[in-house]
N, C-alpha and C positions, 0 to 999 in steps of 0.2 A: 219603529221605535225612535222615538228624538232623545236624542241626548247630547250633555255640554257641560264642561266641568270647569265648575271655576275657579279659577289659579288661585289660591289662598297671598292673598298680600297686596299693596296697592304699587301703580305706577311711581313714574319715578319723582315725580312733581309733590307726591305724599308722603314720600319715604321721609324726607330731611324733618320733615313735621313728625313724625312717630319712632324715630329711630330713637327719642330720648325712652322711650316703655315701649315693648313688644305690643302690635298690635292684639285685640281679643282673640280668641279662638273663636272660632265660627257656629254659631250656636244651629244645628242639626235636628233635624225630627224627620217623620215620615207622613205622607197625607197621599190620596189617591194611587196607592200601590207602589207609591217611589217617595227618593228622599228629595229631603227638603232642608236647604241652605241658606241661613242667614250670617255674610259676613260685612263687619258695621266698621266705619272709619271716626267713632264719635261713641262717647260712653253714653249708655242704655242703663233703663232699668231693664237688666235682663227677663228675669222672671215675669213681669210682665207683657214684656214685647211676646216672647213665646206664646203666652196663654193667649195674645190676641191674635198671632198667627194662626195658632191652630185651630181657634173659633173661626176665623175667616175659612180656613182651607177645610174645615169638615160640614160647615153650612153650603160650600160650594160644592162639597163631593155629596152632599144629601139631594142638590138637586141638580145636578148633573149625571148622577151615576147611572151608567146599565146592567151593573153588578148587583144593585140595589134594588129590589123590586117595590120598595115601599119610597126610591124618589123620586120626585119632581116629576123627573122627563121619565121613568119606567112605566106613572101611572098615567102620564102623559100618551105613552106610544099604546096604552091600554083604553085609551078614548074618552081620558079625562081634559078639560081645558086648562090648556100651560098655568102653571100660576106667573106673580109677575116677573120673580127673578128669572126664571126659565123664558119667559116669555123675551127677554132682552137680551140673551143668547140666543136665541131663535132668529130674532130681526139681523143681528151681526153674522149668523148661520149665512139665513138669505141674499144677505149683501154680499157674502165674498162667493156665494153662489153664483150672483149673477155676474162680478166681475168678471171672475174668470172663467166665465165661456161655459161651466156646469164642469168644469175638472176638478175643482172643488164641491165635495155632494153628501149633505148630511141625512137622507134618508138611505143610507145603504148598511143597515143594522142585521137586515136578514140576509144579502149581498157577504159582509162580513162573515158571520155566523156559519155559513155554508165554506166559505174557505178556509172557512180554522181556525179564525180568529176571535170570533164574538163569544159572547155568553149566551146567545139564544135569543129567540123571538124576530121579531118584526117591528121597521118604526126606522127613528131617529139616532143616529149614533152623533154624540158632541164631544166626541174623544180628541177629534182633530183640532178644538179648541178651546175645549173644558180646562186642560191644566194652565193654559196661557192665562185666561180666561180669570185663572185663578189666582195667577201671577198678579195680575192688574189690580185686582181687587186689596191684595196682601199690601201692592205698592202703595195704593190710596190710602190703607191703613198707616202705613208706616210716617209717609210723607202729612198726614195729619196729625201725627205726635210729633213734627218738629222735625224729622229723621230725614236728614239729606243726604249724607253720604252713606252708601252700603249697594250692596249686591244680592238680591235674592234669587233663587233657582228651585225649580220643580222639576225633576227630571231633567229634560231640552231645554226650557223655557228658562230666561234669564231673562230679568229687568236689573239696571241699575239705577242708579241715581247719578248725584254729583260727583267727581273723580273718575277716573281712569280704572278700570279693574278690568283685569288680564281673564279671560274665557277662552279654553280650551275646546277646539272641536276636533273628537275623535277621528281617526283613520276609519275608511268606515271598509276598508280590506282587509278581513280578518287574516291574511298571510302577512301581513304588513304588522298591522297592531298602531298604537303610539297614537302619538296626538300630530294630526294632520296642519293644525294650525292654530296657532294662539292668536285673538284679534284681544283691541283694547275698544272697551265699553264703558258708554258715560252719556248717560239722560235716555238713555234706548234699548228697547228690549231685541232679546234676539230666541231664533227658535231653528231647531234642526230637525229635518225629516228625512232617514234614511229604512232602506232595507236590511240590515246587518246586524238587528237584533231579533228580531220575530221574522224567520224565514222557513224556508225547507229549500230543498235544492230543485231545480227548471232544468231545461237542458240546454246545453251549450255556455255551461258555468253560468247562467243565471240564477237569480234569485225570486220566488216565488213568496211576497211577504204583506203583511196587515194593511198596506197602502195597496188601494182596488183603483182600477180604472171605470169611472162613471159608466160610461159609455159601453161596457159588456159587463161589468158586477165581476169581473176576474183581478188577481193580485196581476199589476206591472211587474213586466218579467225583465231584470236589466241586471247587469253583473253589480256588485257592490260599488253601492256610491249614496251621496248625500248630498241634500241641498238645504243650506241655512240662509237666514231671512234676516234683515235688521230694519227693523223702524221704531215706531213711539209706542207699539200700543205690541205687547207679549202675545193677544189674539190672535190679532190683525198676522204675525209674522209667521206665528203656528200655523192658521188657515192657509196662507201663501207659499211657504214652504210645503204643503201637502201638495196645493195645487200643482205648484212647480213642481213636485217630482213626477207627476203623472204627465203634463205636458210637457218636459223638457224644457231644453234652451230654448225653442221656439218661443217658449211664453215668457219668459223672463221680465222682457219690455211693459207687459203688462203690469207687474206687482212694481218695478222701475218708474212706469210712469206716474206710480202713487207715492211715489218718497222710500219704498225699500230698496234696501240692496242686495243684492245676490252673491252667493258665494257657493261653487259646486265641488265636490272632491268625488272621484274615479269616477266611473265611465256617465259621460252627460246624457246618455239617453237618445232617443230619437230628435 
């Protein structure tokens, strides 16, 4: 599960500008099984902005989902040809496929499914970068209505805009708990991918969770930890951080030599 919670309130560079009115309260919804957070540095037609989120984020759960049997990629993995929005998650699929070595691998739906994780069948999972995915597309929305300052969030997945905004990344040691670390985010999205929410317990205090290893179709068995991503694009840092946690620090240099950055909390892995 990826997840990343973002500080409600702006750096200190925005304060002196808003401390004359409370900034907005963060306007909240839910789309692809989790919540969904928009907090804005600049007055909105509220009501609006919503309604165009959530048309963005349920067009993209209609044809992303494998919950769904009547979207996109379900009839897709059932021997229909992509349509074209699916078809352009597919090509970005491919590419971080090949980047990173096949640690990164969207055909492991049935792979999944056998470990506990899936909903059934055979085919395509775009989990590891549907909500990101989704993120990008919200941002395009937003920054085409003029919208430059703000923070939005699906789950893990965070994009910002212009300003500083405070994101919290969970502890990802459930004896621990608390927030591991607060970075500041501004023009770049970030994404987390740990074990410490979809698990069961391995032996030797490992964790046995929804992130598979390509290379045998089994959950990475590694004590709790996490690895988060920051670059430009909320996809791009979702897929990389999947990768990364199946490869370790070994791969790191890889998503590094593309302009992300890496950032790992408890135990790094092999």
């Amino acid at each position: 599960m990826k997840r990343a919670l973002i500080a409600i309130g702006l750096a200190a560079a925005a304060v002196a500008i808003l401390l004359k009115r409370p900034p907005p309260e963060p306007m909240l919804g839910r789309a692809m099984g989790c919540e969904w957070k928009l907090q804005v540095g600049e007055r909105i037609d509220a009501d609006s902005v919503r309604a165009e989120i959530v048309n963005e984020l349920e067009k993209w759960e209609q044809v992303l989902s494998t919950w769904r049997q009547d979207s996109d990629l379900s009839r897709h993995n059932r021997g229909e040809p992509a349509s074209p929005e699916l078809a352009r998650v597919l090509e970005l699929a491919e590419e971080l496929h090949t980047q990173s070595g096949g640690a990164f691998d969207h055909r492991m739906l049935g792979a999944l499914t056998r470990a506990g994780f899936g909903p059934g069948g055979e085919g395509i999972d775009l989990s590891s970068i549907g909500k990101g995915w989704a993120v990008d597309r919200v941002a395009e929305r937003l920054a085409a209505r003029g919208l430059r300052r703000y923070a939005f969030s699906l789950a893990g997945e965070v994009r910002a805009g212009e300003g500083e905004w405070p994101v919290a990344i969970e502890n990802p040691d459930p004896l621990v708990g608390g927030i591991a670390e607060t970075l500041p985010l501004s023009g770049l999205a970030l994404a987390t991918s740990g074990n410490y929410r979809q698990w069961r317990r391995a032996a030797g205090g490992k964790l046995a969770s929804h992130l598979l290893d390509p290379a045998t179709g089994e959950p990475v068995l590694r004590p709790p930890s996490s690895v988060t991503v920051i670059g430009p694009s909320a996809a791009r840092a979702s897929g990389w951080a999947t990768a990364l946690f199946v490869i370790g620090p070994k791969g790191d240099p890889l998503a590094m030599a593309r302009g992300m950055r890496v950032i790992r909390h408890g135990d790094a892995g092999p």
